[in-house]
N, C-alpha and C positions, 0 to 999 in steps of 0.2 A: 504494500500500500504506500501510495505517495503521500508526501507531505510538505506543506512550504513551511520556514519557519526561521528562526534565526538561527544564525551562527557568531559564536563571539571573535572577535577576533580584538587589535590592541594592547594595550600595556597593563600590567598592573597597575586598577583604580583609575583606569579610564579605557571603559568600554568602549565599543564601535564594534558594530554587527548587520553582516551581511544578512541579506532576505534570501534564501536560497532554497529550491527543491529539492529533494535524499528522500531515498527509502525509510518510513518510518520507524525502522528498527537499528537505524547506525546512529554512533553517537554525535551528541548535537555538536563537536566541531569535526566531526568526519568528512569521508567520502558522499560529495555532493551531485548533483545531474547540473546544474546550471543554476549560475548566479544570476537572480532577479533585481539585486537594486541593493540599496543601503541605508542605514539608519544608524543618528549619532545623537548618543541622548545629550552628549556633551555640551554640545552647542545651547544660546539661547534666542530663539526657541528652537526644538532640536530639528533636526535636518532632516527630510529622508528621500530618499530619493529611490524611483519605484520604476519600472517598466511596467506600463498596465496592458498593453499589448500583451507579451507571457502571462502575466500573470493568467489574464483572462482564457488562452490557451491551456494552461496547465491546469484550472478550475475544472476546462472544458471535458480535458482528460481524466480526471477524477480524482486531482491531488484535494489534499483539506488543509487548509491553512489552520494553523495551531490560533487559539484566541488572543495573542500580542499580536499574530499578523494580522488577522482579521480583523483587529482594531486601528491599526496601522493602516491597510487598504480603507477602510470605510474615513477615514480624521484624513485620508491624504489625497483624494477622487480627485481628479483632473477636472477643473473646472471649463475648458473649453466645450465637449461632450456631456451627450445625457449621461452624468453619470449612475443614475440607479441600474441601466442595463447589464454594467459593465459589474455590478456588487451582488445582482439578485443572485446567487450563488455561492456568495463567500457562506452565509450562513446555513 
């Protein structure tokens, strides 16, 4: 089963984590499929930055975004697009 989710990556005491698709059963900084974007809680306000294109793709295929991403995609929608199209599937 897929899953999008974070990956930490960064220094000690300053996070920064990738959005990325893996097999739900490898560890969260393991072996990944493809990097979706990224998030910096560092920043203020914090940064993130998404490819909605995949995402939307990989939803399609039956990945589950864990509930930080899903919360992530829904606070970060593209405002140019409709974006409820692009979310009715993260939940």
């Amino acid at each position: 089963m897929l899953s999008i989710s974070l990956m930490r990556m960064g220094a000690k005491k300053k996070p920064f984590y990738r959005i990325v698709v893996r097999e739900k059963r490898t560890k969260r900084d393991g072996k990944y499929i493809e990097n979706l974007g990224t998030y910096n809680p560092m920043t203020d306000p914090p940064e993130v930055k998404l490819n909605y294109d995949r995402i939307k793709y990989w939803i399609s295929v039956g990945a589950k975004p864990t509930e930080t991403v899903a919360s992530l995609i829904k606070h970060n929608a593209p405002k140019e697009d409709a974006s409820e199209e692009k979310l009715e599937n993260v939940k």
